[in-house]
VEXDREN-2710 file (C-alpha; in Angstrom, 1 decimal):
% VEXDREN-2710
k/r/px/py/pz
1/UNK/33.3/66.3/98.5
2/UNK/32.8/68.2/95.2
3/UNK/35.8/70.3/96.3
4/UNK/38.0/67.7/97.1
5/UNK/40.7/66.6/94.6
6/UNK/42.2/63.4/94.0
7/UNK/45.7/62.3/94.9
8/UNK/46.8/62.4/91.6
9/UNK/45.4/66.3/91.0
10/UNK/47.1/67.1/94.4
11/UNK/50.3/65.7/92.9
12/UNK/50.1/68.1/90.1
13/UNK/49.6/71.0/92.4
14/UNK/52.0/70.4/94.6
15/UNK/54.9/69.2/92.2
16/UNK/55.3/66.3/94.9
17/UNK/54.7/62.3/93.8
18/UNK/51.8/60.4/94.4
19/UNK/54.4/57.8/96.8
20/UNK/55.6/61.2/98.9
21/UNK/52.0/62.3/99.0
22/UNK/51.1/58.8/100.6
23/UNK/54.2/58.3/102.8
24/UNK/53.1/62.1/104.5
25/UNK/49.3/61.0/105.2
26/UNK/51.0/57.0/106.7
27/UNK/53.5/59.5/108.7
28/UNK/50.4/61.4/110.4
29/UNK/52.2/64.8/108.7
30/UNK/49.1/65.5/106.3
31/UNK/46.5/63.5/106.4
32/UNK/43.7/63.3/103.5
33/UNK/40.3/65.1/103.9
34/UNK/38.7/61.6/103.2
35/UNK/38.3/58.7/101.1
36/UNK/36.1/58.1/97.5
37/UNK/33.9/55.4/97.5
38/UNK/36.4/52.7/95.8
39/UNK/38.6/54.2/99.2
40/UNK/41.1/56.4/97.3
41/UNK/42.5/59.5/99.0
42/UNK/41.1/63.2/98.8
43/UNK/42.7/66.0/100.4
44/UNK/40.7/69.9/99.9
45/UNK/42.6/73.2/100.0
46/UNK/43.9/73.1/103.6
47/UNK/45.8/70.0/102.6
48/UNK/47.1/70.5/99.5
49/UNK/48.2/74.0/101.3
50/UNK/49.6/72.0/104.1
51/UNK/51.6/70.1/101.6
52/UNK/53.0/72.8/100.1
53/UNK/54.3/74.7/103.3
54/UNK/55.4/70.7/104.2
55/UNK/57.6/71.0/100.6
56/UNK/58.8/74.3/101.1
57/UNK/60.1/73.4/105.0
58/UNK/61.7/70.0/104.0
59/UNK/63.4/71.9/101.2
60/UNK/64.9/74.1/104.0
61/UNK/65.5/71.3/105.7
62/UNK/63.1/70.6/108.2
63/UNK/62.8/67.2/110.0
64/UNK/59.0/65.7/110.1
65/UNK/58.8/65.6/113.8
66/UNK/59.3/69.5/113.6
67/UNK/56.5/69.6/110.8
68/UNK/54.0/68.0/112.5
69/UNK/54.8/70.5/116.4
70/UNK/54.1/73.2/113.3
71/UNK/51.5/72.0/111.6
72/UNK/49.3/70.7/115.1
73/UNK/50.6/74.3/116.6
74/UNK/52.7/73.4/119.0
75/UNK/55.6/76.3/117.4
76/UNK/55.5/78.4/115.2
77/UNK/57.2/78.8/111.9
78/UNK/59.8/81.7/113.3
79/UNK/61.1/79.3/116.2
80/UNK/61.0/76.7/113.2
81/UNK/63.4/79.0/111.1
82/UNK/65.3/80.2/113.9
83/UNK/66.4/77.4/115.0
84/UNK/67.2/76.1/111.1
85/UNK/68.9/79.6/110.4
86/UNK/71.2/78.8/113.2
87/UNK/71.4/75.3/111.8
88/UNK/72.3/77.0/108.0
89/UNK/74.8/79.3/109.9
90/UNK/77.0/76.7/111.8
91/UNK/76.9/74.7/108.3
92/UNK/77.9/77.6/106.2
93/UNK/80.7/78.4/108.7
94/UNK/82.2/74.7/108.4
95/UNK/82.0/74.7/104.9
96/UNK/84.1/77.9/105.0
97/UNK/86.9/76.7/106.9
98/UNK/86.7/73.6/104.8
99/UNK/87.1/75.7/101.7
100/UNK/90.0/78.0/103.4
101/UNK/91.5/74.6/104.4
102/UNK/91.2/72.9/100.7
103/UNK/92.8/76.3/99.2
104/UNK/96.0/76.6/101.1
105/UNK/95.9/73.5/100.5
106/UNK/96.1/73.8/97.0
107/UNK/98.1/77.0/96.8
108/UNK/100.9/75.5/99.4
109/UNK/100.6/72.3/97.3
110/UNK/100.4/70.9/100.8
111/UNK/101.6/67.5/101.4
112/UNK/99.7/64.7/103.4
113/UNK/101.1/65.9/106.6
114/UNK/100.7/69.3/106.3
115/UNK/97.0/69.1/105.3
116/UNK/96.8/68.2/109.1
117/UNK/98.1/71.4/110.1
118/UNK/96.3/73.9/107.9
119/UNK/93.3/72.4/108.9
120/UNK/94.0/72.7/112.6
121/UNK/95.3/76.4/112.0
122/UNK/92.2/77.2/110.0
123/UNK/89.9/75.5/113.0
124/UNK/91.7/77.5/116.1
125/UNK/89.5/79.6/118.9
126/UNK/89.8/83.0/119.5
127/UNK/92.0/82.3/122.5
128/UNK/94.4/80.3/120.6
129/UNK/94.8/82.5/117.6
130/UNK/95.4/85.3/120.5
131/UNK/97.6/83.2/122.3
132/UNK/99.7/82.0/118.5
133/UNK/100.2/86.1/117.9
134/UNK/100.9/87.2/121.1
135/UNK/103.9/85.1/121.3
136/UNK/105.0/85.8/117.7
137/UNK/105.3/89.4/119.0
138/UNK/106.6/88.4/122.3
139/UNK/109.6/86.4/120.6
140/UNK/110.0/89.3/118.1
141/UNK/110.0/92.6/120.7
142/UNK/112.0/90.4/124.2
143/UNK/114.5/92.6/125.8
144/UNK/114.4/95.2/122.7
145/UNK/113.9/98.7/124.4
146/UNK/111.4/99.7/121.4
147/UNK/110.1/102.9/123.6
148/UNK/106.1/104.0/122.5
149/UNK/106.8/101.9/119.2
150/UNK/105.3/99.1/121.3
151/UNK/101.8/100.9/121.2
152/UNK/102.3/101.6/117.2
153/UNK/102.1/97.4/117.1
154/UNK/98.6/97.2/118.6
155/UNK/96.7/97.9/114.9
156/UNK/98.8/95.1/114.0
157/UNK/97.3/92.5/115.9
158/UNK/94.6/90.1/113.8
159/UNK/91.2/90.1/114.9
160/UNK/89.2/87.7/113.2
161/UNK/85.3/88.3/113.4
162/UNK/83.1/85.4/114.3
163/UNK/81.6/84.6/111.2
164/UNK/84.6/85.4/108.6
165/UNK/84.4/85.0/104.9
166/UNK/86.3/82.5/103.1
167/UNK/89.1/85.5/102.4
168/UNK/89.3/86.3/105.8
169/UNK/89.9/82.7/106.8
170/UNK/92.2/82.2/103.8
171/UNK/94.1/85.3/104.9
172/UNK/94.4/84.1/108.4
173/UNK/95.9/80.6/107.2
174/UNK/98.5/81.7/105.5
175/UNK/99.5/84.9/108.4
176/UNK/99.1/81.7/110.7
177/UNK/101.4/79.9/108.9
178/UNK/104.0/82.5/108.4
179/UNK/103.9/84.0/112.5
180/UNK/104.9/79.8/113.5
181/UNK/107.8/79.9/111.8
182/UNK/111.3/80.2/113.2
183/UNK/113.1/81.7/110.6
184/UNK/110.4/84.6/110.1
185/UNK/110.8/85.3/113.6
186/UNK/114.4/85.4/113.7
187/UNK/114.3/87.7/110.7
188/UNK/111.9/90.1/112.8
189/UNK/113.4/90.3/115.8
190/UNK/117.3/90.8/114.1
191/UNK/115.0/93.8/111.9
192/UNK/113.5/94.9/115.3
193/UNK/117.4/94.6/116.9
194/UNK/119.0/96.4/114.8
195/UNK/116.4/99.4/114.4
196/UNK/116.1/100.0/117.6
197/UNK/119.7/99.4/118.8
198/UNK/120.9/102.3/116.4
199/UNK/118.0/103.8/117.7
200/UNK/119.4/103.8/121.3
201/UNK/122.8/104.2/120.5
202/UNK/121.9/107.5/119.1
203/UNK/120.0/108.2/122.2
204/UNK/123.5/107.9/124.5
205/UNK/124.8/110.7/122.8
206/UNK/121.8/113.0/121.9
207/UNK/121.8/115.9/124.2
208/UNK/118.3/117.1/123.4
209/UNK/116.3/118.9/126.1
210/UNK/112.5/117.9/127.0
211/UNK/111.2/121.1/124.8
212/UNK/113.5/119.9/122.1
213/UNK/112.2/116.3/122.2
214/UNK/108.9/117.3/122.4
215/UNK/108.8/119.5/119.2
216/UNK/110.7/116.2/117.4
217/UNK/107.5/114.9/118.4
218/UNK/105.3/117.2/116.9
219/UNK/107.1/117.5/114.0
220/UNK/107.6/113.9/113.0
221/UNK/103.5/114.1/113.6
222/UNK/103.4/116.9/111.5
223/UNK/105.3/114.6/108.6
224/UNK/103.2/111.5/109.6
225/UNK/99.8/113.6/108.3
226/UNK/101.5/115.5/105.3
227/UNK/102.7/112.0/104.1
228/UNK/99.2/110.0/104.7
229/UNK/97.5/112.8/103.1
230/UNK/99.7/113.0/100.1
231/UNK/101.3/116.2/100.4
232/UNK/103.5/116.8/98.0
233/UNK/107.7/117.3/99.8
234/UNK/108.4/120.2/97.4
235/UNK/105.1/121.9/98.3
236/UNK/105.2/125.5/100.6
237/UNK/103.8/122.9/103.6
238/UNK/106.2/120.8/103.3
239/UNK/108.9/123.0/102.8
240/UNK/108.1/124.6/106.5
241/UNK/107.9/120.8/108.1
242/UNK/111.5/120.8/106.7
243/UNK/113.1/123.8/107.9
244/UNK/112.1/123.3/111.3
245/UNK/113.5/119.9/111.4
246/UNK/116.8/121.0/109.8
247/UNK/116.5/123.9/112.4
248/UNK/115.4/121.9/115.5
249/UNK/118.8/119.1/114.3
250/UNK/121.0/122.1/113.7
251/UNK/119.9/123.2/117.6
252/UNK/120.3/120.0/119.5
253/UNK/123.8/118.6/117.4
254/UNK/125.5/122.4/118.3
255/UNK/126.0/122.9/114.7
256/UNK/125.1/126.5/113.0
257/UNK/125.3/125.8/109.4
258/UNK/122.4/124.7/108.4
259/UNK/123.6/123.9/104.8
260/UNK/126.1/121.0/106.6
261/UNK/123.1/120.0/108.3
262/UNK/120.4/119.2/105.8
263/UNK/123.8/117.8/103.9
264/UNK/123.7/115.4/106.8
265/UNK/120.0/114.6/107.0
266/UNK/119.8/113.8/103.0
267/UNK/122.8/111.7/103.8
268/UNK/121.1/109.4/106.5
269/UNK/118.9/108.0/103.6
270/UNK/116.1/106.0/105.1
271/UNK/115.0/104.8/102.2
272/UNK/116.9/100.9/102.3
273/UNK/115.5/100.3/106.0
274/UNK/112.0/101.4/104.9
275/UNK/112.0/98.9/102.2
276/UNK/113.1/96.4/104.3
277/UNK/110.7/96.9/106.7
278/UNK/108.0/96.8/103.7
279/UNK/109.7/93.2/102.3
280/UNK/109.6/91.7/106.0
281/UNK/106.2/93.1/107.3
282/UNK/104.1/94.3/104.2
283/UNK/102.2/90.5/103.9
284/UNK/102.0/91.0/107.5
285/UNK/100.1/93.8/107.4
286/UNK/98.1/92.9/104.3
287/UNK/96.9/89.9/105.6
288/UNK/95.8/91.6/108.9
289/UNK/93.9/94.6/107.2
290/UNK/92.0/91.8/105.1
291/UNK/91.8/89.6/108.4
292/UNK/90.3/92.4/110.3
293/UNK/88.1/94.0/107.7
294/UNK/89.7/97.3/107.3
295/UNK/91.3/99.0/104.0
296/UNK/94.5/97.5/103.3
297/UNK/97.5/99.7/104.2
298/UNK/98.3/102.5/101.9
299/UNK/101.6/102.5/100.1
300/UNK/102.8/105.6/101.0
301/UNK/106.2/106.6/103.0
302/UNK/106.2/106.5/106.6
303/UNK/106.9/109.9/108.6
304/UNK/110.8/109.4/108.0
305/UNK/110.9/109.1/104.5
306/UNK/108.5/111.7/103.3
307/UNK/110.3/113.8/105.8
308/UNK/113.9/112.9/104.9
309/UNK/112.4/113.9/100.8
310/UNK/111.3/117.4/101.9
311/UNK/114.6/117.8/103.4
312/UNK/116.5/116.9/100.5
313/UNK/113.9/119.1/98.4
314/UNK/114.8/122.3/99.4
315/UNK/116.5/124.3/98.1
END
């Protein structure tokens, strides 16, 4: 008994009170080592270490009925803390959505029926955000013959990961919250209407042949990398990506001087439909990249624009 140490030392130790100390040994968690002669408690090293593992697993939330399976043997501390990690994880993901839904909240200055709805947007399953996209685009694209463009909208699809971070969730309230309604959808589909009916319209009369169409292709691939790479539309490479285009337009229109020709490129200015398409679709696509965890969209112009510039460059 000389090593044993009162209940009072053990409190010290431990940083626990004398009453927790007491209500663990009437609970059959820890019992003492023994009793003094006047019948106080004792407990030796193995219980005040049990006491401390028994502090440190409460902390971490652990109930006693699981400390006393640990403590007689019956698990071990990793199926303890797996199953209280998995615990911490489902917490952490409602306080998450919580937090998402108490921002837009805040930022939408939301009123009491609306709260209602960011919280079931926020709380959706992957099925239903899938579902709440697909027929955003649906609505959007119906009846529009939009060609391969269809396959360019695939990146732009939301994706959100299983355990997102509060800006993730944040993100997807608000792109949530814009794809429901109407009149951003009508606005899309009259954009998406109009591009693409001028599109066809010039298709009617476009006599190019299948070697001609392909090298618009490979061209307007060529201008796609030059402009995500920066390359300058006065530089030597760019001024090569634009002679064959004024070349390739000159062939298929029937029209030999090439001066009229880049006059009537530079005059097709693509410039006000690519900003519109930026002020329609650029929170769009924002919001995706940050949904989806992938760098958010360079500003740069689109294969059109940087090759319309290197036309209108040379000289």
């Amino acid at each position: 008994m000389d090593d044993w140490l009162s209940i009072g030392e053990v409190a010290r130790r431990t940083g626990l009170s004398v009453s927790t100390i007491r209500f663990y040994a009437d609970e059959g968690v820890v019992a003492p080592a023994g009793h003094t002669g006047a019948g106080y408690r004792c407990y030796d090293a193995r219980g005040v270490a049990a006491l401390e593992l028994v502090r440190t697993l409460r902390d971490l939330g652990a109930g006693l009925d699981e400390i006393r399976r640990l403590l007689a043997e019956e698990i071990t501390v990793r199926d303890l803390a797996t199953a209280h990690l998995a615990l911490v994880e489902r917490q952490m993901g409602r306080l998450r959505t919580r937090r998402a839904v108490l921002r837009a909240v805040v930022r939408q200055d939301s009123d009491a029926g609306q709260v209602g709805l960011v919280h079931r947007l926020a709380s959706m399953s992957d099925d239903d955000r899938e579902q709440l996209v697909e027929e955003f685009w649906s609505e959007v694209t119906d009846g529009l013959d939009m060609g391969e463009f269809v396959d360019h909208l695939r990146p732009w699809r939301p994706r959100l990961p299983e355990d997102p971070t509060g800006e993730q969730l944040d993100a997807w309230i608000e792109l949530a919250d814009m794809v429901r309604d109407a009149g951003f959808r009508r606005a899309v589909r009259q954009y998406f209407g109009e591009t693409f009916a001028d599109a066809a319209e010039h298709g009617r009369d476009d006599p190019s042949t299948e070697a001609q169409i392909a090298e618009q292709v490979e061209i307007l691939a060529q201008a796609r990398a030059a402009s995500e790479a920066g390359v300058p539309v006065d530089s030597r490479e760019a001024r090569q990506v634009a002679t064959r285009w004024v070349a390739l337009t000159g062939s298929i229109c029937g029209e030999r001087d090439l001066t009229e020709v880049r006059r009537q490129i530079v005059a097709a200015d693509p410039g006000p439909q690519v900003a519109r398409h930026v002020e329609l679709l650029g929170r769009y696509h924002a919001l995706t990249a940050t949904i989806n965890g992938t760098p958010q969209p360079l500003v740069r112009a689109p294969a059109s624009t940087w090759l319309y510039a290197a036309v209108a460059a040379l000289t």
